[in-house]
C-alpha positions as CSV (number, residue, x, y, z in Angstrom):
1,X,-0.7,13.9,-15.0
2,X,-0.6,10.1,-15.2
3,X,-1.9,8.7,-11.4
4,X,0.0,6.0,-9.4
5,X,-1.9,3.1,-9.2
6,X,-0.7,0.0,-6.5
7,X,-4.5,-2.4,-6.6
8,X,-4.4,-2.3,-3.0
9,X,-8.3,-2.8,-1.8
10,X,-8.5,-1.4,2.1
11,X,-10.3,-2.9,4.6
12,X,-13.2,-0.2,5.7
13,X,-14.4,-1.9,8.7
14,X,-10.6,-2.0,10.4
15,X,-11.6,-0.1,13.5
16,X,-8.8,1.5,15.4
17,X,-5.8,0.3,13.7
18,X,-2.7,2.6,13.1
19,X,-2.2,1.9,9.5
20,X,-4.4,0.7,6.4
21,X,-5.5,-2.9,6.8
22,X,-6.0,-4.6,3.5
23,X,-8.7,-6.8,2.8
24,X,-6.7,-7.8,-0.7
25,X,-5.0,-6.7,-3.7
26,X,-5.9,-7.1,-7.2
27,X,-4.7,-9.7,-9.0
28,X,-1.5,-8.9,-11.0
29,X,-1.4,-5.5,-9.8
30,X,1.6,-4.1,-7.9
31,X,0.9,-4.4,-4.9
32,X,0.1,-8.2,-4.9
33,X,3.0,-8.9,-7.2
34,X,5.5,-7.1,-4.3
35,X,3.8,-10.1,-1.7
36,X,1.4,-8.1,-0.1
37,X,-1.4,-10.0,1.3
38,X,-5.0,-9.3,3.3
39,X,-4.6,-8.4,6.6
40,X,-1.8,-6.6,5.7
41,X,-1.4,-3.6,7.7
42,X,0.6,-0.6,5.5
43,X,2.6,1.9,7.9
44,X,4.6,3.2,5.6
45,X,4.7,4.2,1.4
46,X,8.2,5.8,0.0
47,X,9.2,6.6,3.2
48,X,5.8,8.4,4.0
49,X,3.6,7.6,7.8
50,X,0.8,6.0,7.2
51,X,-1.9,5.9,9.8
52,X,-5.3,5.6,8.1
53,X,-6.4,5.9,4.2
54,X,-6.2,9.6,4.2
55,X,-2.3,9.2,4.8
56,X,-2.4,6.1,2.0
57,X,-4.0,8.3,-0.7
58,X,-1.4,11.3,0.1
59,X,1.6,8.7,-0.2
60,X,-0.1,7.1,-3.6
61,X,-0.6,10.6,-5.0
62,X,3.3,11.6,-4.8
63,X,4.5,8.2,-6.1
64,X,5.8,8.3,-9.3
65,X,4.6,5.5,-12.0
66,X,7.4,3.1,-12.4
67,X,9.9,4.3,-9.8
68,X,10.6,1.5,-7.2
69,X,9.8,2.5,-3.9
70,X,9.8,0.5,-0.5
71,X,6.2,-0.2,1.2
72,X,6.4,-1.1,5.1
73,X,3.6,-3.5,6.2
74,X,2.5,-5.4,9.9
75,X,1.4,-9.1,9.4
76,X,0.9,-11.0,12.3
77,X,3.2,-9.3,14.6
78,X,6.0,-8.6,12.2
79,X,7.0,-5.5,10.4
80,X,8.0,-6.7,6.8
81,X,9.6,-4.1,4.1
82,X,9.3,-4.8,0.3
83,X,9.5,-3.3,-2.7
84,X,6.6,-2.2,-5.2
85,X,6.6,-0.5,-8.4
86,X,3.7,1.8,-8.9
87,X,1.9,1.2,-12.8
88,X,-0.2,4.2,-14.3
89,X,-3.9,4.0,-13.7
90,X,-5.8,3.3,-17.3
């Protein structure tokens, strides 16, 4: 089973937060070419809750590689959706 792969890099120190802060992405992957950014916070994957990386590596596991699928992130106050497009981890 091919795994869903995004290059989002969590931030581990993010304290209480509801969500999964990012401290980056890496480059060219898919999550930095659908505009997200650090300090990102990601509340929601393909229509799943996400309230810590627990919930993050759940929604990752169901994706499916190349199916489109809308990611819902908090920066700086505002609740932003886009679109990402999981690859296939190598």
């Amino acid at each position: 089973m091919m795994t869903a792969y995004l290059g989002t890099i969590p931030d581990y120190s993010q304290g209480d937060i509801k969500g999964l802060l990012l401290s980056g992405g890496t480059k060219e992957a898919p999550a930095s070419k659908a505009g997200l950014q650090a300090t990102d916070i990601i509340i929601d994957l393909a229509g799943r809750n996400v309230e810590n990386i627990y919930d993050h590596t759940y929604a990752i596991e169901a994706l499916k590689v190349g199916q489109e699928v809308e990611i819902v992130v908090e920066r700086k106050g505002e609740t932003l959706r886009l679109k990402v497009t999981p690859l296939s981890r190598q």
